[in-house]
Steps between C-alpha positions, in 0.01 A plus 500: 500500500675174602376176336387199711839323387655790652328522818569153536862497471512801731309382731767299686775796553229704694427236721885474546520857569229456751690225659805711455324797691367275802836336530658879574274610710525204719881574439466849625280400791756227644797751468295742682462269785807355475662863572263506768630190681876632421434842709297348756800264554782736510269723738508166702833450508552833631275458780221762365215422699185722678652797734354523843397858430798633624738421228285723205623785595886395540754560205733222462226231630409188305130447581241578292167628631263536276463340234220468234569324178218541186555226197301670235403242208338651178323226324271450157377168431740326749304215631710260375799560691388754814432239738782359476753847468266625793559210728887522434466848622318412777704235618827784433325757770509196737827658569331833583263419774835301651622844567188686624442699145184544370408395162260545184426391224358704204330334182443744253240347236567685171120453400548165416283233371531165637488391909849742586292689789335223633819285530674796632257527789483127568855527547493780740606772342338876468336541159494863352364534126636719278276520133764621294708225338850678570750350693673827657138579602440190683787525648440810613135491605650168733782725615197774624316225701814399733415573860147574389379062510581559894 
């Protein structure tokens, strides 16, 4: 059993960790929409854009018809930095509605127990709950609600 003097000496490399942790996934969130921007550009460049229809069918065209892109986010205890990672997203599928694509976006709350849902729906997104704290299942149970939020 750890002594006070103990806890108390620890006490400061677990709240490093847990700066360490939010620091990654905010990492992890940029680089996603970072890629994001980088395909949307090169898409731009090569004059992808919404067919007229006619052009889905073709094989060597360059339009794109239909489009629908699902961000899935799995979150526990994440109200400190979802607003923020959501509204980068958000502001990344800008770029989608430019070109006539649908888009949605999935908030998985991993049964969490701060204000992750509520923050998640003030920021627009779809909020599915998953009560098992496992992050392959919340991706998973976000990945089963795509084209299902409408």
């Amino acid at each position: 059993m750890p002594t006070k003097a103990n806890a108390a000496r620890i006490a400061p490399c677990r709240q490093a960790a847990r700066e360490t942790d939010a620091i990654t996934k905010t990492a992890k969130i940029q680089m996603v929409i970072a890629s994001l921007k980088i395909i949307l550009q090169k898409m731009h460049d090569q004059n992808w854009g919404p067919g007229d229809g006619r052009d889905c069918k073709g094989r060597n065209t360059r339009y794109v018809c239909r489009v629908k892109i699902s961000v899935i986010v799995p979150a526990f205890n994440e109200e400190k930095l979802l607003g923020a990672s959501l509204a980068g997203i958000q502001a990344a599928s800008r770029a989608f509605t430019r070109l006539a694509w649908e888009f949605e976006l999935i908030v998985c709350d991993n049964n969490s127990a701060d204000q992750t849902a509520a923050i998640a729906r003030a920021a627009g997104a779809t909020v599915i709950f998953e009560p098992f704290n496992q992050i392959a299942r919340a991706r998973n149970t976000g990945a089963s609600a795509r084209g299902a939020t409408g």
